[in-house]
Backbone bond lengths (Angstrom), bond angles and torsions (degrees), N, CA, C in turn:
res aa  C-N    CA-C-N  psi(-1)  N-CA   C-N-CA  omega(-1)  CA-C   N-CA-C  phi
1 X - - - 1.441 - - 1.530 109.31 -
2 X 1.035 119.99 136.96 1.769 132.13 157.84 1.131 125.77 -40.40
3 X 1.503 130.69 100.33 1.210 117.71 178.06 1.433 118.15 -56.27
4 X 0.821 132.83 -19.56 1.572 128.01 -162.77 1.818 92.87 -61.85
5 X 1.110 109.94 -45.90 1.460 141.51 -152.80 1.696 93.11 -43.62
6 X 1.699 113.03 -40.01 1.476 136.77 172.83 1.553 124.33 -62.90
7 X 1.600 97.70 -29.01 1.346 126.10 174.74 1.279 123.63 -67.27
8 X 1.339 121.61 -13.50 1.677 107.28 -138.23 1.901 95.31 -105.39
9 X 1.107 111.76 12.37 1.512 122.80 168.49 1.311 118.70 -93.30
10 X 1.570 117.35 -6.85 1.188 97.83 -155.12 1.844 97.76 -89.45
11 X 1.548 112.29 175.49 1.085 118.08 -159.52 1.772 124.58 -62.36
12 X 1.690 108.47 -11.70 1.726 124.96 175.06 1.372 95.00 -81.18
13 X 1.518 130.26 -25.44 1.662 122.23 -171.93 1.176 121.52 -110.90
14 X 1.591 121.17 -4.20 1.862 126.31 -171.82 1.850 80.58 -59.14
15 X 0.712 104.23 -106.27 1.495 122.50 -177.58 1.843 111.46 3.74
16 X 0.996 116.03 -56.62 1.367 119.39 176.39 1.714 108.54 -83.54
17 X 1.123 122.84 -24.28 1.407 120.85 160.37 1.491 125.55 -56.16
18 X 1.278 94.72 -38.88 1.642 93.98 176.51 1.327 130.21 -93.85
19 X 1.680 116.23 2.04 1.112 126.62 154.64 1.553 100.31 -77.38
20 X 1.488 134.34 -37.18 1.289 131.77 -164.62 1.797 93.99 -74.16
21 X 1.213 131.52 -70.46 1.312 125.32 159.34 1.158 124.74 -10.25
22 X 1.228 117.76 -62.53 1.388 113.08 -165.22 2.108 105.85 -92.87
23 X 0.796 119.46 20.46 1.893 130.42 162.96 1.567 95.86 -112.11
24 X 1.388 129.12 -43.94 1.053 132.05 157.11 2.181 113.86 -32.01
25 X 1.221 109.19 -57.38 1.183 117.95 -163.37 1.236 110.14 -70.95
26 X 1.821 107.38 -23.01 1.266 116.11 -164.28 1.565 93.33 -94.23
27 X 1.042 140.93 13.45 1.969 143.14 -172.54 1.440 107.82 93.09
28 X 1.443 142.44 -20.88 1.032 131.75 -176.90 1.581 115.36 -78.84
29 X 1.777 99.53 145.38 1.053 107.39 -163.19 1.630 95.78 -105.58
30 X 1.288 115.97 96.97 1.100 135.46 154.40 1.654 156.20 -78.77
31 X 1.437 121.94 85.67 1.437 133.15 -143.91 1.993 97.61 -53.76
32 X 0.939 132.53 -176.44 1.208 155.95 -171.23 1.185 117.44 -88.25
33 X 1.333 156.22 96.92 1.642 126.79 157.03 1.534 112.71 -36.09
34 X 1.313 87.50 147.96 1.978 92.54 171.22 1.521 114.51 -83.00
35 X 1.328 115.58 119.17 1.350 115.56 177.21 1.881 112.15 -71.65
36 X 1.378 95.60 21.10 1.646 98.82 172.41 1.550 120.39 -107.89
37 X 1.372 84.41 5.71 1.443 104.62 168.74 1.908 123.93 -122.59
38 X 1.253 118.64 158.30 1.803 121.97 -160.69 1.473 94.14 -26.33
39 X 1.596 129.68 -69.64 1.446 143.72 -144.49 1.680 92.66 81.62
40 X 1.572 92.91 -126.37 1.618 101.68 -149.23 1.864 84.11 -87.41
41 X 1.346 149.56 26.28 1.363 162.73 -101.09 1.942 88.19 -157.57
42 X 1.208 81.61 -79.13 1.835 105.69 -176.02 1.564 105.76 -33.80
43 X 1.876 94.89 150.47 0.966 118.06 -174.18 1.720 122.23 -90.32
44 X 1.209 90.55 -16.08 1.485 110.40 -157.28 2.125 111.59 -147.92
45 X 1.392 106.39 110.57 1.099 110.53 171.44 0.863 117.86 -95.56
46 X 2.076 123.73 137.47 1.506 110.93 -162.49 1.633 67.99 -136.46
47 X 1.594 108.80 131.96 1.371 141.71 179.83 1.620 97.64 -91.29
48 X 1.313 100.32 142.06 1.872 105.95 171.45 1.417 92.33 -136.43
49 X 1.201 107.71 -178.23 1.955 108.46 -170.60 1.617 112.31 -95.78
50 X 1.596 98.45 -35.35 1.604 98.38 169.14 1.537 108.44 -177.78
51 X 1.098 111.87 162.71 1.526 134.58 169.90 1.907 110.79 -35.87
52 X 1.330 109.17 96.77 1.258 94.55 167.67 1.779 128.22 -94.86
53 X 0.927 116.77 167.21 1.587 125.23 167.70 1.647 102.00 -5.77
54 X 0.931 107.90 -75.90 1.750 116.14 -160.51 1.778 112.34 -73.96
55 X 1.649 101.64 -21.11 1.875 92.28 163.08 1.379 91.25 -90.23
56 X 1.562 141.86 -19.38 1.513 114.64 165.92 1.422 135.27 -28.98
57 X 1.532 79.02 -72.03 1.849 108.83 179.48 1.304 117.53 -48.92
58 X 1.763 114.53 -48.14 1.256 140.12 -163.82 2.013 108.11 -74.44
59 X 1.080 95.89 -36.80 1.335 112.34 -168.95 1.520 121.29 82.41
60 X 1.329 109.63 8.51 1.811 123.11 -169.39 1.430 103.10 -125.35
61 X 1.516 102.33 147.09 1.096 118.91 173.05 2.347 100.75 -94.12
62 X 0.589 133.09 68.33 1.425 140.14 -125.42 2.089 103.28 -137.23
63 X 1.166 88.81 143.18 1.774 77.32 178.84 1.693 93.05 -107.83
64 X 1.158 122.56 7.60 1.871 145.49 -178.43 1.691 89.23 -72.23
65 X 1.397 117.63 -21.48 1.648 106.48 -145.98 1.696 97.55 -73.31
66 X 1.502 128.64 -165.92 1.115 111.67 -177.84 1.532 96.66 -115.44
67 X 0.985 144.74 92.63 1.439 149.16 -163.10 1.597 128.54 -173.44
68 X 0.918 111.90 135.04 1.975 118.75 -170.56 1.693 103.77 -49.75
69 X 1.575 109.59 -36.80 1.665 111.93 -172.15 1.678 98.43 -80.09
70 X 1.224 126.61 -32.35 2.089 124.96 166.16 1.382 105.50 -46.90
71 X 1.619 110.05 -59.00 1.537 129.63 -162.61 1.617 105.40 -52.68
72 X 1.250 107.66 -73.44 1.673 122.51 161.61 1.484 118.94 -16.63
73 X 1.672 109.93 -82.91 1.359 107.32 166.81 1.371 131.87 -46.06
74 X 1.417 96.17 -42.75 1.727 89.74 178.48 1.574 124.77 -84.97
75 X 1.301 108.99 4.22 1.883 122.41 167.61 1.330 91.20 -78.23
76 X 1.443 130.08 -63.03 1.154 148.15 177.32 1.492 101.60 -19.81
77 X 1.162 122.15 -102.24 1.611 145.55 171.34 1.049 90.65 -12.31
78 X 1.609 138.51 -74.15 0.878 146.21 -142.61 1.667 114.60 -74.28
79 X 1.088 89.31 -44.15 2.041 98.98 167.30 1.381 103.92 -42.07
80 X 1.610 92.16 -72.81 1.626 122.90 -179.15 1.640 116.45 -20.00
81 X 1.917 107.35 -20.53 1.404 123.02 -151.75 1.729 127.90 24.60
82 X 2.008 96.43 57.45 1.139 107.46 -175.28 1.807 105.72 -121.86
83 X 1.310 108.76 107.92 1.598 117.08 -179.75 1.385 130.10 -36.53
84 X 1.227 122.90 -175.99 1.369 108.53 161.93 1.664 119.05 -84.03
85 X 1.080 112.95 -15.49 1.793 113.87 -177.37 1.764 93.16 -85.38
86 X 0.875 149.02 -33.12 1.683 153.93 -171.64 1.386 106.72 -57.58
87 X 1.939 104.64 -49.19 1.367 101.36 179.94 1.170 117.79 -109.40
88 X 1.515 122.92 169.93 1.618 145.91 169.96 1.474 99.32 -130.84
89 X 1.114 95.01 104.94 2.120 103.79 156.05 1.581 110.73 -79.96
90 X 1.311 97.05 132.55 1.615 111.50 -173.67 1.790 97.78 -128.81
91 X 1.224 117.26 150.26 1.541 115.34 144.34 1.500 125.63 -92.82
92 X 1.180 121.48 134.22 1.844 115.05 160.96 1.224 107.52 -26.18
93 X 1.442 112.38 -57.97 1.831 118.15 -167.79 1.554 111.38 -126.37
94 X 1.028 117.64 94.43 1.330 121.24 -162.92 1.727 133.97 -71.58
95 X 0.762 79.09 17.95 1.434 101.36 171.75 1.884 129.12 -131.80
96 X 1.231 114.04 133.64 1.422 105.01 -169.63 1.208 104.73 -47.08
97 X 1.709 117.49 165.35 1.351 138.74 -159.46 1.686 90.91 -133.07
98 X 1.433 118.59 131.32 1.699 116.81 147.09 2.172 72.62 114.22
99 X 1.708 91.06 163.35 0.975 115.36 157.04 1.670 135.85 -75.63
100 X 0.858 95.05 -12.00 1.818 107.82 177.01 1.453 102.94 -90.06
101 X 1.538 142.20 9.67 0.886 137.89 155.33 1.432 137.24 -107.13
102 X 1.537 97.43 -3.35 1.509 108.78 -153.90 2.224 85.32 -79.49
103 X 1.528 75.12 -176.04 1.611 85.34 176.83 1.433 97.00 -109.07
């Protein structure tokens, strides 16, 4: 199991959990923020367009994930010389897009 998975209470993520919960409640399948990042803490929100394949699988919205669009952002950030507590990855639409993602 994922530790993060242990994480997602702690006091940078209540807040973004229960927006994730409640899209959750509504049928959307919505991946996790990474609690290895600020949460509601962060300095800086970096928007992506949506949930791909690998925060599907992964259950994270995460630059940890194993994928060229994680890799990217997190070179990115990293140029940027912005930590993991600085940022929160969000999607526009938070939930995967297309049929090849659904469950």
């Amino acid at each position: 199991m994922d530790e993060r998975l242990n994480r997602l209470d702690e006091p940078h993520m209540r807040p973004l959990m229960g927006l994730v919960e409640g899209m959750r409640a509504r049928g959307h399948s919505v991946p996790n923020p990474d609690p290895n990042d600020g949460g509601v803490n962060a300095h800086v929100l970096a928007l992506l367009e949506s949930p791909g394949p690998k925060a599907v699988v992964s259950d994270f919205i995460s630059r940890d994930n194993n994928d060229e669009s994680a890799r990217n952002i997190g070179a990115a950030l990293d140029h940027a010389g912005l930590g993991r507590d600085d940022v929160m990855l969000w999607n526009v639409v938070p939930w995967a897009l297309g049929e090849a993602y659904k469950d």
